[in-house]
Backbone as a printed PyTorch tensor [residue, N CA C, xyz], in Angstrom:
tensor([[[-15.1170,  15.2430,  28.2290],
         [-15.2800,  13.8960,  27.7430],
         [-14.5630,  12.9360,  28.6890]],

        [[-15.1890,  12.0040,  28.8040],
         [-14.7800,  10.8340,  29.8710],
         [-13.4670,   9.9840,  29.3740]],

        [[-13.0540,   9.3790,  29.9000],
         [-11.2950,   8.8680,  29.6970],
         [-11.9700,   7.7050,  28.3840]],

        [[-13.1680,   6.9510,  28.8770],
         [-13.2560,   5.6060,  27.9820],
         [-14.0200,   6.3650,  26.6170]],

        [[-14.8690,   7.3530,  26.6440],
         [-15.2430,   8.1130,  25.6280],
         [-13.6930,   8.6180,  24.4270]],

        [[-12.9840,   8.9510,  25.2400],
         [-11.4410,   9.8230,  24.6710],
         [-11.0690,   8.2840,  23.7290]],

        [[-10.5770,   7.2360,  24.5410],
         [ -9.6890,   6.2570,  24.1980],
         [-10.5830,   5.7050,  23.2490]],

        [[-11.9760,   5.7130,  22.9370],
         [-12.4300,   4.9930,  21.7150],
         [-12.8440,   5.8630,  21.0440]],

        [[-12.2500,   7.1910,  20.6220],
         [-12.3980,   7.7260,  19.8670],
         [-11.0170,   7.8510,  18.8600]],

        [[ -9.8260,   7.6210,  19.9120],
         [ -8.6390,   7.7580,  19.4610],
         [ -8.0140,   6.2500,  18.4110]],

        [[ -8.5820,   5.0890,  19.3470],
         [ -8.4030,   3.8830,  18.9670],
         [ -9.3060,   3.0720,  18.5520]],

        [[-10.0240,   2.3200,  17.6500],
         [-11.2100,   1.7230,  16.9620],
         [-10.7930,   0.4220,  17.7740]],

        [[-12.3700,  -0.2120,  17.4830],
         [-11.8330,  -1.7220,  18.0980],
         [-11.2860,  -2.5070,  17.5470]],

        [[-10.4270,  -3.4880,  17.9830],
         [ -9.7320,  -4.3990,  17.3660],
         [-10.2190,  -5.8120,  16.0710]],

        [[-11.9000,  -5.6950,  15.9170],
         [-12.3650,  -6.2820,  14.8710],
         [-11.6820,  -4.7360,  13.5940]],

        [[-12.2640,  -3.9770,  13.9300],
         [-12.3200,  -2.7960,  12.5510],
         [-11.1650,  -3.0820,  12.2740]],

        [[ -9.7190,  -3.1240,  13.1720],
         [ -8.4360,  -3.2360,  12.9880],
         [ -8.1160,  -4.0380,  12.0990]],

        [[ -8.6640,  -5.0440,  12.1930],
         [ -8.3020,  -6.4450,  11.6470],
         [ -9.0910,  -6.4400,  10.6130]],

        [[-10.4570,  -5.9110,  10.1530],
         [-11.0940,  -5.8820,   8.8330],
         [-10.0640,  -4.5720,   7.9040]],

        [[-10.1780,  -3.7320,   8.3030],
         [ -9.2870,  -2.3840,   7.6590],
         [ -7.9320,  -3.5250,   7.1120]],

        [[ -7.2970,  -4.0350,   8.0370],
         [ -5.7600,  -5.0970,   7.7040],
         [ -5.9640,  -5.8990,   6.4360]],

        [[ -7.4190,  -6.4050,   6.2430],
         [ -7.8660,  -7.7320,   5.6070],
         [ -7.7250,  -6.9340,   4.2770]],

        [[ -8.7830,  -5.9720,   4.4600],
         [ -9.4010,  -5.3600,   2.7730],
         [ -8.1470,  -4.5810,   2.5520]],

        [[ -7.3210,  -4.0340,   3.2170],
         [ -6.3550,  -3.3720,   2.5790],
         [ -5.5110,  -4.3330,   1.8030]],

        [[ -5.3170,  -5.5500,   2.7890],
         [ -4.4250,  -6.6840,   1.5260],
         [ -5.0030,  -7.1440,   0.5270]],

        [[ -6.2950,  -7.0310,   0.9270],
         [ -7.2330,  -7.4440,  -0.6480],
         [ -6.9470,  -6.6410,  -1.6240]],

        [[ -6.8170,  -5.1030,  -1.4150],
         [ -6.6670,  -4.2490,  -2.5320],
         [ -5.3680,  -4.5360,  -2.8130]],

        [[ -4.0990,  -4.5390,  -2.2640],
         [ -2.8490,  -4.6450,  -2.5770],
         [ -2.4470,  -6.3900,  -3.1520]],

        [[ -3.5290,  -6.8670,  -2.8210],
         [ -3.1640,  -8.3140,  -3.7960],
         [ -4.2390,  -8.1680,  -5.8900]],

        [[ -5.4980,  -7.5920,  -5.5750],
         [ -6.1460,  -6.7880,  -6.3700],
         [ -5.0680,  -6.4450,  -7.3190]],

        [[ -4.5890,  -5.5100,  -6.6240],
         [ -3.5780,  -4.5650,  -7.7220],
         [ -2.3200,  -5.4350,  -8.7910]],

        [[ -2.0080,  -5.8400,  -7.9940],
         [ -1.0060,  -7.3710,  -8.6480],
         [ -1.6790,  -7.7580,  -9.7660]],

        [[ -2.8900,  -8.5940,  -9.2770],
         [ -3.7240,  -9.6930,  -9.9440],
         [ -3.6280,  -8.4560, -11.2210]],

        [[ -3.8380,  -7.1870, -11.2530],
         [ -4.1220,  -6.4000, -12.4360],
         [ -3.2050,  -6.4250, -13.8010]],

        [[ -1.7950,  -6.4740, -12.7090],
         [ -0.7050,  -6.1150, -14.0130],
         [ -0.7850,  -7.3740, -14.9250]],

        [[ -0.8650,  -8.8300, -14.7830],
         [ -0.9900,  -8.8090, -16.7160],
         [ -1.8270,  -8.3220, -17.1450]],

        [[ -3.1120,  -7.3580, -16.8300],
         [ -4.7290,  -7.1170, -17.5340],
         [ -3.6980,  -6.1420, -18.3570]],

        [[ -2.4200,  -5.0890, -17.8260],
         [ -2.1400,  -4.3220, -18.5350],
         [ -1.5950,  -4.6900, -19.3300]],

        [[ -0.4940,  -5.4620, -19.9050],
         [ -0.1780,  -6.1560, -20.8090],
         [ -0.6300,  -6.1740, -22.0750]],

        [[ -2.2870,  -6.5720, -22.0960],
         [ -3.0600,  -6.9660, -23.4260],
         [ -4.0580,  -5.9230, -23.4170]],

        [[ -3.9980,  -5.0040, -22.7980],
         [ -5.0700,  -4.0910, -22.9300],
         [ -4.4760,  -2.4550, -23.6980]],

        [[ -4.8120,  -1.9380, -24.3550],
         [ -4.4680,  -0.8320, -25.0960],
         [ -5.4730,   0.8940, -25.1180]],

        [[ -4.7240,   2.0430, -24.8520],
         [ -5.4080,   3.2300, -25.1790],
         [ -5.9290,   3.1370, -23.5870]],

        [[ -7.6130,   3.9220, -24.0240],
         [ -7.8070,   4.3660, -22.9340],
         [ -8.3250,   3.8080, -21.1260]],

        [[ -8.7650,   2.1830, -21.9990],
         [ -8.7510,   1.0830, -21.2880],
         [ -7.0200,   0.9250, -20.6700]],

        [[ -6.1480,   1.0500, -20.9240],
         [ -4.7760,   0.8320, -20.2100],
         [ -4.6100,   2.2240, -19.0780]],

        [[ -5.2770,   3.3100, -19.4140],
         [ -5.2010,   4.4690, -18.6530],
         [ -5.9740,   3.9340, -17.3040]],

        [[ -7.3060,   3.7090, -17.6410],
         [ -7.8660,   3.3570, -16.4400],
         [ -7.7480,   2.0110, -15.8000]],

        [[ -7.2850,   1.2990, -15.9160],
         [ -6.7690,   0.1470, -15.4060],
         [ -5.3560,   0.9310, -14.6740]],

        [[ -4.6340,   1.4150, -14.7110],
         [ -3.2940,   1.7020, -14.6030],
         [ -3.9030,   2.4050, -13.7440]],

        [[ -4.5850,   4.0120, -13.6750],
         [ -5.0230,   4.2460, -12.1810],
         [ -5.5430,   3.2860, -11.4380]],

        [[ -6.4030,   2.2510, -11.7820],
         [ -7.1960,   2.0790, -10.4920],
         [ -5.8770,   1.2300,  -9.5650]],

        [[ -5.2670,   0.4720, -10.7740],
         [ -4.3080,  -0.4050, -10.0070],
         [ -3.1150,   0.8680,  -8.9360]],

        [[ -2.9350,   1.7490,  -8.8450],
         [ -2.2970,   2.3760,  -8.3020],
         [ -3.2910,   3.0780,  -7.5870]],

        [[ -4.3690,   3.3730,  -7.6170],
         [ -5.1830,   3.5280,  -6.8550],
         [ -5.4170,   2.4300,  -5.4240]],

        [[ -5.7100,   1.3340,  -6.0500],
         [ -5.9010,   0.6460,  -5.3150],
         [ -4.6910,   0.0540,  -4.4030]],

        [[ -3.5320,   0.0190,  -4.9290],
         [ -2.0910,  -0.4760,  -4.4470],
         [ -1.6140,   0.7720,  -3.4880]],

        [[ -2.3620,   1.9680,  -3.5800],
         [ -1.5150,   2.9780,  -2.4670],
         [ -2.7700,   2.8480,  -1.2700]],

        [[ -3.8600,   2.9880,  -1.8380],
         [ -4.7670,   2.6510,  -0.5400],
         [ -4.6520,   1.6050,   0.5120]],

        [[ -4.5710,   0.1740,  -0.5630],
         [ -4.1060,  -1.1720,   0.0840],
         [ -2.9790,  -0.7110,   1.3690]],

        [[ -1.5910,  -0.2980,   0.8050],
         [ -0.4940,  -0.2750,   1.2460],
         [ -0.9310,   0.8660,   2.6300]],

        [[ -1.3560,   1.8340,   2.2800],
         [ -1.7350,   2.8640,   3.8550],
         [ -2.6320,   2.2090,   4.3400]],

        [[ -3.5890,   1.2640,   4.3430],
         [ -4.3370,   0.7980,   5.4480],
         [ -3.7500,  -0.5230,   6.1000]],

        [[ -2.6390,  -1.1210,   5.2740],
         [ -2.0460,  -2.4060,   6.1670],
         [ -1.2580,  -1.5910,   7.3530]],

        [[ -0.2440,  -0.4530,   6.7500],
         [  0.7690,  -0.0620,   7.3530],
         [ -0.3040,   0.4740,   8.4760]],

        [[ -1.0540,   0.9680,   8.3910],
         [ -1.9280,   2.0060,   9.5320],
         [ -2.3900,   0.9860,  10.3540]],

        [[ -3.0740,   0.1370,  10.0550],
         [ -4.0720,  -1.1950,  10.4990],
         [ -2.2040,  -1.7920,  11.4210]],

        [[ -1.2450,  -2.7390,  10.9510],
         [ -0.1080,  -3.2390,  11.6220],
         [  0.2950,  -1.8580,  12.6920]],

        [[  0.2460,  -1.0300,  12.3110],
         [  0.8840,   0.2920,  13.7100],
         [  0.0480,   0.9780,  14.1730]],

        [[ -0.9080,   0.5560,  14.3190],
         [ -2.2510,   0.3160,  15.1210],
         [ -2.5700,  -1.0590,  16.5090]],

        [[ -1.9670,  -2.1110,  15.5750],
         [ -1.9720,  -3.1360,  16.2420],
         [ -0.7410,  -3.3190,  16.7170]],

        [[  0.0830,  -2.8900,  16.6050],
         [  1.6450,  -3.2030,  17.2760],
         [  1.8330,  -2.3450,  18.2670]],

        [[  1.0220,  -0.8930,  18.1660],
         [  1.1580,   0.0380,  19.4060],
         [  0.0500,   0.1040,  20.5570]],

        [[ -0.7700,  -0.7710,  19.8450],
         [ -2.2770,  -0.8030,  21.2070],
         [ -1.6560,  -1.7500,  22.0750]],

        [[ -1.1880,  -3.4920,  21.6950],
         [ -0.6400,  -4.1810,  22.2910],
         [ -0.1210,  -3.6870,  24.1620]],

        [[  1.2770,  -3.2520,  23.9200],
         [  1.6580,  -2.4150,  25.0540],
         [  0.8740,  -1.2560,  25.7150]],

        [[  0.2020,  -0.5900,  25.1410],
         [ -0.4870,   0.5300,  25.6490],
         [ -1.7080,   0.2240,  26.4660]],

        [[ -1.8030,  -0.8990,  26.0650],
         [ -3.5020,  -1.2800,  26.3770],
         [ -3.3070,  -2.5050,  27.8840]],

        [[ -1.8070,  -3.0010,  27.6260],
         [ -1.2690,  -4.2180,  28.9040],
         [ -1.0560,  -2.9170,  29.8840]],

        [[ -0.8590,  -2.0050,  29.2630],
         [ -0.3070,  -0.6390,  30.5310],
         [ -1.8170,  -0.6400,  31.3480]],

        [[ -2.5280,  -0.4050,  30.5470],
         [ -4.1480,   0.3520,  31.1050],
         [ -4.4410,  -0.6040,  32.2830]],

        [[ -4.1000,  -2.3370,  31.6730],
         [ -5.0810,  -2.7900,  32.6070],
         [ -4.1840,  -3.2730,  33.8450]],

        [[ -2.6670,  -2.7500,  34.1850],
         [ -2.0290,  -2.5310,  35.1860],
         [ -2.4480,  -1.9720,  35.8610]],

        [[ -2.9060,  -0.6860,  35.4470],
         [ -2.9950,   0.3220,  36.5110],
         [ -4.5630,  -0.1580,  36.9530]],

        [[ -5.1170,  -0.6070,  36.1260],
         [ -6.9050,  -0.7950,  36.6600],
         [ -6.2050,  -2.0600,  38.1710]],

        [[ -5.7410,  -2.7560,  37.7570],
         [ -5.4700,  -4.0260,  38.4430],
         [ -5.2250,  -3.7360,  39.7910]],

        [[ -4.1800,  -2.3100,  39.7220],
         [ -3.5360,  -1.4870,  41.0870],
         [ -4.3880,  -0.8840,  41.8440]],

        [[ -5.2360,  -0.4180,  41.2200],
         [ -6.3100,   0.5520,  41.5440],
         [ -7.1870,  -0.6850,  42.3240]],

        [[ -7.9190,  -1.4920,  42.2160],
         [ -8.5050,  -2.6780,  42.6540],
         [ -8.0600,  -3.2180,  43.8030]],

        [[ -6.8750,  -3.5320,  43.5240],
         [ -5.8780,  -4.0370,  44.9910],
         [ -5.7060,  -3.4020,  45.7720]],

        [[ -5.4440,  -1.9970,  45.3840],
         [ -5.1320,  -0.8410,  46.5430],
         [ -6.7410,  -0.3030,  47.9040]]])
């Protein structure tokens, strides 16, 4: 497999990055918006509300954290790449 085949398999592009970032805070703001629903809601309606909101609040939370250390480690890695392309050119 070719170097640019490898690196976009390892790293998505930086739109997906930033949509994955978006909807994950959507779910983790989602989940919030839920807790007064639990409040006034009772039985088996409080069961499933209570998963989804923790459903949705652990998903939210692993795709910001993944999506931010995604984007905080391509930054440098990616100013590296186009050093060396730059060297390679000049040389």
């Amino acid at each position: 497999m070719s170097k640019d085949k490898k690196q976009q398999v390892e790293s998505p592009a930086p739109v997906t990055i930033v949509l994955r970032l978006v909807g994950g805070g959507y779910l983790v703001w989602l989940a919030f918006q839920m807790v007064p629903e639990l409040f006034i809601s009772s039985g088996l309606r409080y069961i499933i509300q209570l998963v989804f909101m923790t459903l949705f609040f652990v998903t939210g939370t692993i795709l910001v954290i993944w999506s931010l250390r995604k984007m905080l480690l391509k930054g440098p890695a990616q100013s590296e790449a186009c050093g060396e392309d730059e060297q390679e050119h000049i040389s």
